[in-house]
N, CA and C atoms of all chains as a GROMACS GRO file, in nm:
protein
  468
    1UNK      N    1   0.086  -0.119   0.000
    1UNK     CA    2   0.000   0.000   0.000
    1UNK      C    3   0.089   0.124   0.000
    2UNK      N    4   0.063   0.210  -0.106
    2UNK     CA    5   0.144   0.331  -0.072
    2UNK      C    6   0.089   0.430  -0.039
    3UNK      N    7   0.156   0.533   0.022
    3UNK     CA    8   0.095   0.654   0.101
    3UNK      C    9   0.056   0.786  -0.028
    4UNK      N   10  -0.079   0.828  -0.011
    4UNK     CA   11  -0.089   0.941  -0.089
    4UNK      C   12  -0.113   1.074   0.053
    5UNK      N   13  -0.103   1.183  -0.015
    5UNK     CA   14  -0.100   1.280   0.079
    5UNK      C   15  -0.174   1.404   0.056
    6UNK      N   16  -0.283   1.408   0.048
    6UNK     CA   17  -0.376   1.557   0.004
    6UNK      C   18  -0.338   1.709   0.059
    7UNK      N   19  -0.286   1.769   0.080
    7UNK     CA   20  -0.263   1.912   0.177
    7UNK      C   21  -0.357   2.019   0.090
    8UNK      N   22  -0.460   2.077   0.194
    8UNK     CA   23  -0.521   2.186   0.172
    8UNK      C   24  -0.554   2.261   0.198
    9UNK      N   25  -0.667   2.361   0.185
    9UNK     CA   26  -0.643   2.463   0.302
    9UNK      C   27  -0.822   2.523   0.309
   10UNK      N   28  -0.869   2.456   0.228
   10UNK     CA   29  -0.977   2.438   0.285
   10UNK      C   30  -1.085   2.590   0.161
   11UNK      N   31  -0.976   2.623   0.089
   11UNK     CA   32  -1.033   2.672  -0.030
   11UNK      C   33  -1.131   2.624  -0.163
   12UNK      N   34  -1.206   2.687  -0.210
   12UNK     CA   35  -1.310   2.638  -0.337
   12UNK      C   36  -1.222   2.546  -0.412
   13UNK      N   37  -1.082   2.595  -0.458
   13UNK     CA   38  -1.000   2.511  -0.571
   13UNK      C   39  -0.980   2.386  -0.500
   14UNK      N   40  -0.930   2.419  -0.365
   14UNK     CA   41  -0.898   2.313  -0.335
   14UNK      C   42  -1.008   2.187  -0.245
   15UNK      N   43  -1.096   2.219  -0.262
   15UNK     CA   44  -1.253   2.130  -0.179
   15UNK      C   45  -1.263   2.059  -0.350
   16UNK      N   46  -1.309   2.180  -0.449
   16UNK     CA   47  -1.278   2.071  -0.597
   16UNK      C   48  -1.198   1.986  -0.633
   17UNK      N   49  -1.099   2.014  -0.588
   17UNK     CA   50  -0.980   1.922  -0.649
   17UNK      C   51  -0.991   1.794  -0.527
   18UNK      N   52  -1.008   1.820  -0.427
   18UNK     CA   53  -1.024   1.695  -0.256
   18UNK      C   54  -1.088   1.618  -0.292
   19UNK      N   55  -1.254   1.666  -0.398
   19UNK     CA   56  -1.352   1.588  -0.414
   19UNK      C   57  -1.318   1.466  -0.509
   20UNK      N   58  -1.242   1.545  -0.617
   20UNK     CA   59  -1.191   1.436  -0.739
   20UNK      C   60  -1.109   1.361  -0.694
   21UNK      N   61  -1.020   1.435  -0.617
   21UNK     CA   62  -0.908   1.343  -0.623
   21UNK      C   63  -0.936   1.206  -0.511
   22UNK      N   64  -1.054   1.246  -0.438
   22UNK     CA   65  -1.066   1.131  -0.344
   22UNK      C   66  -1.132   1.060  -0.366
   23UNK      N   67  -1.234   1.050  -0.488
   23UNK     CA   68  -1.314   0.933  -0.632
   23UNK      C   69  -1.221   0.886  -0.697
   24UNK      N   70  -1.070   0.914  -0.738
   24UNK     CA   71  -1.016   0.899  -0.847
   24UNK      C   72  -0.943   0.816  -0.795
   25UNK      N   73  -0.868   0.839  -0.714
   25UNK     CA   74  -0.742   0.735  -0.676
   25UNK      C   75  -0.782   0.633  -0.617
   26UNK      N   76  -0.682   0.501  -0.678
   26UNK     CA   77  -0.692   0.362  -0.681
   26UNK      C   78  -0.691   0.359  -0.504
   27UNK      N   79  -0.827   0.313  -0.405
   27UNK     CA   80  -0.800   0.273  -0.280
   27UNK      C   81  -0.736   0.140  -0.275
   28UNK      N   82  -0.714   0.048  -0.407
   28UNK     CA   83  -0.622  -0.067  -0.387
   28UNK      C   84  -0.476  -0.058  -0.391
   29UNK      N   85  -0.456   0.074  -0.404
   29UNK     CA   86  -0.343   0.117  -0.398
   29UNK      C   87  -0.260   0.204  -0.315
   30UNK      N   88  -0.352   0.282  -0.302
   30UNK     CA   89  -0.325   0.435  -0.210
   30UNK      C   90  -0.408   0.448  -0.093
   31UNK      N   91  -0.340   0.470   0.028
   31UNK     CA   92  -0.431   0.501   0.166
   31UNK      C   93  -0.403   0.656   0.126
   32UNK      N   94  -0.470   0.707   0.131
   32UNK     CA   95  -0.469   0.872   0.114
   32UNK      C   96  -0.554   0.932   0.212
   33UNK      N   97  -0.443   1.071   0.278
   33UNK     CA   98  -0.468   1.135   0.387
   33UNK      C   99  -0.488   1.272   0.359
   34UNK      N  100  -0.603   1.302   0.426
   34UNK     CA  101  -0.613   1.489   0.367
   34UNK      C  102  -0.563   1.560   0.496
   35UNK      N  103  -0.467   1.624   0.472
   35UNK     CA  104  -0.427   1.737   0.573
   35UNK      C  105  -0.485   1.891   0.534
   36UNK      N  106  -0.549   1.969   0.605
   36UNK     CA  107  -0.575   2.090   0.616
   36UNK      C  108  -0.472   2.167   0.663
   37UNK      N  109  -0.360   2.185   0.576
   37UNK     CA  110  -0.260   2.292   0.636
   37UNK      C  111  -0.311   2.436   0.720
   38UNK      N  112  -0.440   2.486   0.706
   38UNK     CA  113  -0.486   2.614   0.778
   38UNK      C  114  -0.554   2.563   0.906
   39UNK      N  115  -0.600   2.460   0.976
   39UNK     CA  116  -0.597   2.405   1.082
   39UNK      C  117  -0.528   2.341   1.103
   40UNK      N  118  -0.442   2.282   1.074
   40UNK     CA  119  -0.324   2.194   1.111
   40UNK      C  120  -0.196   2.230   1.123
   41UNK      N  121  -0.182   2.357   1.115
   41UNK     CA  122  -0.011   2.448   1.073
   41UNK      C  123   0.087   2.355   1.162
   42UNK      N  124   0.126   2.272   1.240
   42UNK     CA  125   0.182   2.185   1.283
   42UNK      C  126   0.245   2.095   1.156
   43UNK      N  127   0.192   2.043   1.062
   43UNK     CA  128   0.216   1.981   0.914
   43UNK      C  129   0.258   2.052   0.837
   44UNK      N  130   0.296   2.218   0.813
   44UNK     CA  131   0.334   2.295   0.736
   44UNK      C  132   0.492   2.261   0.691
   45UNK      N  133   0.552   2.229   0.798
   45UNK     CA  134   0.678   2.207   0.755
   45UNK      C  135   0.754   2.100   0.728
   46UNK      N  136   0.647   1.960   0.749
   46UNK     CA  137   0.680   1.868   0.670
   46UNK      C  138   0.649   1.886   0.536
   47UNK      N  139   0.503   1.952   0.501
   47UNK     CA  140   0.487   1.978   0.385
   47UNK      C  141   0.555   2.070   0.295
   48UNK      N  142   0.636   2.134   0.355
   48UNK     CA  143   0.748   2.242   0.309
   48UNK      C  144   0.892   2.141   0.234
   49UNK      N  145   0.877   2.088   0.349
   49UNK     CA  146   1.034   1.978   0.350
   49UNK      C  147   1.000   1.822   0.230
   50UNK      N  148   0.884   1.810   0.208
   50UNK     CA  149   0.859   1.774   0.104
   50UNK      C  150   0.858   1.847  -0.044
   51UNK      N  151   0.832   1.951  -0.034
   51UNK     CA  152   0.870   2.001  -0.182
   51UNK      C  153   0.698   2.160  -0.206
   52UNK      N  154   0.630   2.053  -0.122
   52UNK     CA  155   0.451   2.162  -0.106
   52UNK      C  156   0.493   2.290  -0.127
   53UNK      N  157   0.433   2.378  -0.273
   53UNK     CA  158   0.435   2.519  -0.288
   53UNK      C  159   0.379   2.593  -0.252
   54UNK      N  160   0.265   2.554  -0.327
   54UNK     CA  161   0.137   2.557  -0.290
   54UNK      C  162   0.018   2.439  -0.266
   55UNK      N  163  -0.147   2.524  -0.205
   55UNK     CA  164  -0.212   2.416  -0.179
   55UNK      C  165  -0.335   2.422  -0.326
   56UNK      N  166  -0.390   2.362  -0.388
   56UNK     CA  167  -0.454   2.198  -0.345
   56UNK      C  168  -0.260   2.142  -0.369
   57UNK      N  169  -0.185   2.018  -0.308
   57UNK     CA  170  -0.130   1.945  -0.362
   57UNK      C  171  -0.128   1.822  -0.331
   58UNK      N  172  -0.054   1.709  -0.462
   58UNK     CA  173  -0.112   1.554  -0.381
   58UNK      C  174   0.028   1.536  -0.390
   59UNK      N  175   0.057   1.482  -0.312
   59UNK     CA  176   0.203   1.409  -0.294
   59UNK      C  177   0.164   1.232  -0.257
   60UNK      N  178   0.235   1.219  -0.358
   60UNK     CA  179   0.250   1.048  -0.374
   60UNK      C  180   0.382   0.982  -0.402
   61UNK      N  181   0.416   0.922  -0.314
   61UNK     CA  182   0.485   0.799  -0.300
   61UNK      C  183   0.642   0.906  -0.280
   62UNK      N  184   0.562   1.001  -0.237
   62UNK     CA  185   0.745   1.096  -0.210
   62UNK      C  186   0.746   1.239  -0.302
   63UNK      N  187   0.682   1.237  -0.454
   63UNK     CA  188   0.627   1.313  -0.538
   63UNK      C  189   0.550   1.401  -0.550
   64UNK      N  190   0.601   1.534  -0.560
   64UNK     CA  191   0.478   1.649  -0.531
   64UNK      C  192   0.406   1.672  -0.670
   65UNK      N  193   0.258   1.682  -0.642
   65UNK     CA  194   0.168   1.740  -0.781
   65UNK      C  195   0.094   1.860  -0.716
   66UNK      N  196   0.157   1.956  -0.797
   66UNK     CA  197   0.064   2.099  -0.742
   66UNK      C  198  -0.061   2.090  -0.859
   67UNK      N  199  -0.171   2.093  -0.785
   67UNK     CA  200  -0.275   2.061  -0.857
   67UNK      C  201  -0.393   2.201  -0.873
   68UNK      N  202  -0.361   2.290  -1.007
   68UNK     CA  203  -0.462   2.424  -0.988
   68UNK      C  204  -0.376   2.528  -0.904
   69UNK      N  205  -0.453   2.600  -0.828
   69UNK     CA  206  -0.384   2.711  -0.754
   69UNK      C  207  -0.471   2.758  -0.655
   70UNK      N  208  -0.444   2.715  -0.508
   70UNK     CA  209  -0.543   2.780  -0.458
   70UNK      C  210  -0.465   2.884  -0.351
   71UNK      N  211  -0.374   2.860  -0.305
   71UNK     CA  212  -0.301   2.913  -0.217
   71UNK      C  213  -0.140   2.889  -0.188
   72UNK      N  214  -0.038   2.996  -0.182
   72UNK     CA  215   0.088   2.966  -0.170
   72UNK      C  216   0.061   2.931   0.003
   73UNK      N  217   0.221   2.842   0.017
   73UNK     CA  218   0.261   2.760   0.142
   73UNK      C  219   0.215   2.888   0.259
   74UNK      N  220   0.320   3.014   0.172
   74UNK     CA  221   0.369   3.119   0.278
   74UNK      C  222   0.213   3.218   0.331
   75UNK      N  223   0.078   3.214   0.273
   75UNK     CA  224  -0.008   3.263   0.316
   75UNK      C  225  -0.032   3.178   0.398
   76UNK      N  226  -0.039   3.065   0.454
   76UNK     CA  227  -0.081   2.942   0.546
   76UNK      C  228  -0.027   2.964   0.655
   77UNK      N  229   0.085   3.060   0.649
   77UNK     CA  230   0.220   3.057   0.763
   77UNK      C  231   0.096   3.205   0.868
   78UNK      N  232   0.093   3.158   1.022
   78UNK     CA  233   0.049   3.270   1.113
   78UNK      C  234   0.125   3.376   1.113
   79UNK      N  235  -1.878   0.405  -1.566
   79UNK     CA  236  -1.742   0.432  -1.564
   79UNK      C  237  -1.709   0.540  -1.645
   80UNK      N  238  -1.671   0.605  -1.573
   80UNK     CA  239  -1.647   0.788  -1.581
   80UNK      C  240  -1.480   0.792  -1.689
   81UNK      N  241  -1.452   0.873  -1.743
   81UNK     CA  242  -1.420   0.949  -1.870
   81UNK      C  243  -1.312   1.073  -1.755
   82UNK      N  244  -1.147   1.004  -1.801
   82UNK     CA  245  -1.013   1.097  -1.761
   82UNK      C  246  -0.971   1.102  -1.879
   83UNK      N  247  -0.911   1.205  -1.921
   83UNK     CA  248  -0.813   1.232  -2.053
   83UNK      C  249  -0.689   1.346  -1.956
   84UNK      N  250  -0.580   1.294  -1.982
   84UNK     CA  251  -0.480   1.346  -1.926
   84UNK      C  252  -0.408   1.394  -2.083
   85UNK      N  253  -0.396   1.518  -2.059
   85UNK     CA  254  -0.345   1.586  -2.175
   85UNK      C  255  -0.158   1.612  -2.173
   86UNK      N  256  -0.039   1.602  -2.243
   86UNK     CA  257   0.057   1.665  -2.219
   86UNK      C  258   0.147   1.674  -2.300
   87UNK      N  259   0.241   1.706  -2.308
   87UNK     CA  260   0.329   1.740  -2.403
   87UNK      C  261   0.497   1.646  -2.452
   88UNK      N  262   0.491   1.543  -2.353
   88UNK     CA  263   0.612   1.470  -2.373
   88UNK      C  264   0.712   1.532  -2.256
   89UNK      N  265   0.680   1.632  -2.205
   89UNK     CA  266   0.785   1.745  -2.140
   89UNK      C  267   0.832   1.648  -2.002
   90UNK      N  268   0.925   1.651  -1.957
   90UNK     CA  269   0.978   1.601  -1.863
   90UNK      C  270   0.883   1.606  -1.695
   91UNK      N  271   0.832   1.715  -1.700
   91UNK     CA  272   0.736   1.729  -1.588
   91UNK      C  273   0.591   1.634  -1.605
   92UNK      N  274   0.577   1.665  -1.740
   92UNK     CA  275   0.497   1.543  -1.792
   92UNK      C  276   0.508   1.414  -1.805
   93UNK      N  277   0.585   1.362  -1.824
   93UNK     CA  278   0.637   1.223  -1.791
   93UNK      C  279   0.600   1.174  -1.675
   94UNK      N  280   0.694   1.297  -1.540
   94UNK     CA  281   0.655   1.204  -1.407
   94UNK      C  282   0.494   1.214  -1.404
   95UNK      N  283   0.447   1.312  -1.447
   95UNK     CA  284   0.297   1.351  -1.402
   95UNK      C  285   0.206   1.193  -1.447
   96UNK      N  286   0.260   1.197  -1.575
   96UNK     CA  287   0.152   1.089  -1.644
   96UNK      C  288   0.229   0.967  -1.597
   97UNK      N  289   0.323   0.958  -1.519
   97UNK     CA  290   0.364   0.778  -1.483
   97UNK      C  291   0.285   0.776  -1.306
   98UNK      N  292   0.236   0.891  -1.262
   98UNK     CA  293   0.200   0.917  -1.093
   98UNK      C  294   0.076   0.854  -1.170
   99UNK      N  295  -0.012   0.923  -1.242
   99UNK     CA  296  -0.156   0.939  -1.277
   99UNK      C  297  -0.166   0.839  -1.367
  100UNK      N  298  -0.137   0.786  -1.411
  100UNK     CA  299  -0.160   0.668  -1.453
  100UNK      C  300  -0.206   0.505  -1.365
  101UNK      N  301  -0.047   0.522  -1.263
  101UNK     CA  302  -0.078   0.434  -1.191
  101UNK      C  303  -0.164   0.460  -1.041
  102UNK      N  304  -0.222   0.562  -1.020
  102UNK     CA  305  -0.274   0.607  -0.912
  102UNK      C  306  -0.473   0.624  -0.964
  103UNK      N  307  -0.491   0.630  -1.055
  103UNK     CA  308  -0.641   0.647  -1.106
  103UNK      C  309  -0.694   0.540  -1.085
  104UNK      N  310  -0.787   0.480  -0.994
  104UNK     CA  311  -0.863   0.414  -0.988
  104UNK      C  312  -0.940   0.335  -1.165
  105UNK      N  313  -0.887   0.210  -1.166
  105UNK     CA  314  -0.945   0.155  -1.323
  105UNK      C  315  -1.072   0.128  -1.284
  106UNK      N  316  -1.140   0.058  -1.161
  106UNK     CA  317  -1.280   0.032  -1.146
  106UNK      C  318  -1.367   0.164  -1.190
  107UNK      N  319  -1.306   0.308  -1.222
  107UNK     CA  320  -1.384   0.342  -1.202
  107UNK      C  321  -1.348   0.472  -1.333
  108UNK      N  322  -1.255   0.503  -1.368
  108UNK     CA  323  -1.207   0.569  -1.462
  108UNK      C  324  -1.109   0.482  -1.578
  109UNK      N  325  -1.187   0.540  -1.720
  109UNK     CA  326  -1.100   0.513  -1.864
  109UNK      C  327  -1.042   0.620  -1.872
  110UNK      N  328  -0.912   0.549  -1.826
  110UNK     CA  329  -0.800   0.674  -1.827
  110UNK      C  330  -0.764   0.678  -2.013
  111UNK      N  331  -0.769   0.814  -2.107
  111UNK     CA  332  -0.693   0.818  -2.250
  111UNK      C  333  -0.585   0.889  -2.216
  112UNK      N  334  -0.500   0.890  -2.268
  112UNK     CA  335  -0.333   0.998  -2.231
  112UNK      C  336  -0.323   1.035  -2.401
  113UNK      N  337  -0.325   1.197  -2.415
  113UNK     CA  338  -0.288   1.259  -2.541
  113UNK      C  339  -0.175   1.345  -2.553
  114UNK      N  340  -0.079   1.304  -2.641
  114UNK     CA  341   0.002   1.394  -2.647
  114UNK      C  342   0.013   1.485  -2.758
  115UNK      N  343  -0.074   1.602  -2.724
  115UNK     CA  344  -0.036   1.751  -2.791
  115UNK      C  345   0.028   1.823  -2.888
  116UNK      N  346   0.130   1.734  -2.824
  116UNK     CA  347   0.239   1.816  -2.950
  116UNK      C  348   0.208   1.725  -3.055
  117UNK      N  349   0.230   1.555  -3.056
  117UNK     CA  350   0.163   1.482  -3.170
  117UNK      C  351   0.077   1.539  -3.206
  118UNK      N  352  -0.044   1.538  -3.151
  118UNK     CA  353  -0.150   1.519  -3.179
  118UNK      C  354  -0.226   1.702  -3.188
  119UNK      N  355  -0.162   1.748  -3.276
  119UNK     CA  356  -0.252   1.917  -3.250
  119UNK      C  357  -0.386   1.915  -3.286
  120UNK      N  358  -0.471   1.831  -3.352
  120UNK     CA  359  -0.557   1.810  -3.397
  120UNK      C  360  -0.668   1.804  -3.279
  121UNK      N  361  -0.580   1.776  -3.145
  121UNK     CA  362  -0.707   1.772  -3.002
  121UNK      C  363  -0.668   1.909  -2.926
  122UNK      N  364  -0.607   1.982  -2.990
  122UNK     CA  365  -0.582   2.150  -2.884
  122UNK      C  366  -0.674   2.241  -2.896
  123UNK      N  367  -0.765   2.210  -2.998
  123UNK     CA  368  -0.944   2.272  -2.980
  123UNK      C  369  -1.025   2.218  -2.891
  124UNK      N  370  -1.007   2.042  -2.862
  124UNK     CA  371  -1.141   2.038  -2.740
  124UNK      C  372  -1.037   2.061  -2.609
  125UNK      N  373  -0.920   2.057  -2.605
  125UNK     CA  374  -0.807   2.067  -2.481
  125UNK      C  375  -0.847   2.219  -2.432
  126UNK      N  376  -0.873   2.294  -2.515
  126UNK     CA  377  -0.866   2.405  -2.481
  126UNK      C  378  -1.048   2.438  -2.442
  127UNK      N  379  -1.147   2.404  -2.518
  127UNK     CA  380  -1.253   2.426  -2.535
  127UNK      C  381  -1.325   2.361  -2.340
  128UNK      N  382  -1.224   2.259  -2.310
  128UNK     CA  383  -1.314   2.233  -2.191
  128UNK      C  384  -1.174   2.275  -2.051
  129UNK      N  385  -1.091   2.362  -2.110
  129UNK     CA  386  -1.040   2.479  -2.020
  129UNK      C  387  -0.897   2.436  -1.983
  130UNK      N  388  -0.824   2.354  -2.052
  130UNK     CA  389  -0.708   2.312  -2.049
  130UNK      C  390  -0.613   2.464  -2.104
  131UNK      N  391  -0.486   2.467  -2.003
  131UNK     CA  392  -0.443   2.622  -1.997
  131UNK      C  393  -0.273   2.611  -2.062
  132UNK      N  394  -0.240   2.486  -1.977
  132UNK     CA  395  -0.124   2.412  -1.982
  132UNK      C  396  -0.111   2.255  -1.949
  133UNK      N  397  -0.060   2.214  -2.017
  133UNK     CA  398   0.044   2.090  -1.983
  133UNK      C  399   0.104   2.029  -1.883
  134UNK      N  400   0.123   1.958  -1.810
  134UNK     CA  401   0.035   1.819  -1.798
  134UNK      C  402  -0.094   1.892  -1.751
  135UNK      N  403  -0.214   1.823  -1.774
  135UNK     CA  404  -0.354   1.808  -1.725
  135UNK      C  405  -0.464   1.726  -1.726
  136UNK      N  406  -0.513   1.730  -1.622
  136UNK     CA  407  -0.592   1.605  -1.612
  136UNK      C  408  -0.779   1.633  -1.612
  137UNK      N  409  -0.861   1.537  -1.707
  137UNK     CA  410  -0.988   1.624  -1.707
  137UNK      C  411  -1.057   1.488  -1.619
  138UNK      N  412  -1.140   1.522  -1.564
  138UNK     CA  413  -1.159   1.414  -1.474
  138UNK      C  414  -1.344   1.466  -1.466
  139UNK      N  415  -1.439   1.378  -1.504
  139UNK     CA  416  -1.572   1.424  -1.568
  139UNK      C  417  -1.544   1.595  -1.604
  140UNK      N  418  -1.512   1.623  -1.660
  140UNK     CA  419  -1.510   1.784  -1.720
  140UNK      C  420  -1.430   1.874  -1.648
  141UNK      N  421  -1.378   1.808  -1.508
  141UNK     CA  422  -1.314   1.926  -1.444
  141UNK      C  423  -1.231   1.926  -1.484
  142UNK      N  424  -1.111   2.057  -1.507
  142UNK     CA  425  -0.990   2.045  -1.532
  142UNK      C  426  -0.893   2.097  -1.440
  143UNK      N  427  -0.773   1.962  -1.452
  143UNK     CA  428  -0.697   2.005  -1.296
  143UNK      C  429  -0.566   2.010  -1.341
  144UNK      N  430  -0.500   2.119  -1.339
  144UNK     CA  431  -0.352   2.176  -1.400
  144UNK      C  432  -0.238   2.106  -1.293
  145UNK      N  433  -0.174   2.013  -1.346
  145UNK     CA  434  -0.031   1.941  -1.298
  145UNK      C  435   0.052   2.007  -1.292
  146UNK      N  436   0.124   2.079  -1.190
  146UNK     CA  437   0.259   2.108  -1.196
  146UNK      C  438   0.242   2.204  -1.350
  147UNK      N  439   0.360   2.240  -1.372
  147UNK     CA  440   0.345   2.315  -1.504
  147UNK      C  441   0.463   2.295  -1.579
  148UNK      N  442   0.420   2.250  -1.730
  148UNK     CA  443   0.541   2.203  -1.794
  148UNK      C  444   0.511   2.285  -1.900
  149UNK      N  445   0.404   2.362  -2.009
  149UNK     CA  446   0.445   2.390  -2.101
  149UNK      C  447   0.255   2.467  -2.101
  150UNK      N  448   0.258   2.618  -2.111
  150UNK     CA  449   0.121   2.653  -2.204
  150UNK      C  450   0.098   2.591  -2.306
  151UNK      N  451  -0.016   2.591  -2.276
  151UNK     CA  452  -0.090   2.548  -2.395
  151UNK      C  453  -0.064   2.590  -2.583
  152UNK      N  454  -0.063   2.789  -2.535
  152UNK     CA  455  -0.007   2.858  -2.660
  152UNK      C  456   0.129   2.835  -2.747
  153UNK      N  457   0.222   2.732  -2.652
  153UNK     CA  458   0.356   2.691  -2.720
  153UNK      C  459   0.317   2.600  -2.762
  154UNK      N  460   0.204   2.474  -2.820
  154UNK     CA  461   0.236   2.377  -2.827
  154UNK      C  462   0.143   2.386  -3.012
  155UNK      N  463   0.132   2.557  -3.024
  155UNK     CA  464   0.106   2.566  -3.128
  155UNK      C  465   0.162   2.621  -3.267
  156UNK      N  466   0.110   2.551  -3.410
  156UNK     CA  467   0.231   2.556  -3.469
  156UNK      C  468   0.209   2.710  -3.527
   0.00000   0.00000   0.00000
């Protein structure tokens, strides 16, 4: 099973993109986790240290996909 | 069973995009097609017509969700 990783922030682009992307991907494949980087700012800097620019993004198997545009990392930051 | 067309250009960002999304799309439930653009200019009227901007992209029932960014759309014309 490999790890997928949703980070968002709880924006229109990114609730669209959460919705697809959590119909789309293979559950025989992927346990996939949605993090809310704007309630969760604790995860910001793993998601930083992964490669996360911006949010909607899916990171899989180590691999960042910035998906659309809903928000840079650094507006997320208090 | 729902209708993905992942659009892209051959471009290196495209590559990883379409080897993540390929193997990560659920088959029970999506016919994944993969077009490549630059071959194929003959599909950069409906690519564009249902809101494809740039390269890699993924249409997933009509939505369109911009990968990372490898190449506008406007370069991939002759």
């Amino acid at each position: 099973m490999s790890k997928a990783i949703f980070y968002h922030a709880g924006c229109p682009v990114c609730v669209e993109a959460e919705q697809q992307v959590a119909k789309s991907i293979d559950p025989a494949k992927y346990n996939v986790e949605f993090v809310h980087l704007g309630e969760n700012g604790s995860r910001l800097g793993e998601a930083e240290s992964v490669g996360v620019k911006s949010v909607p993004a899916l990171v899989l198997d180590g691999a960042v996909f910035h998906i659309n545009h809903g928000a840079d990392i650094s507006a997320l930051k208090a």
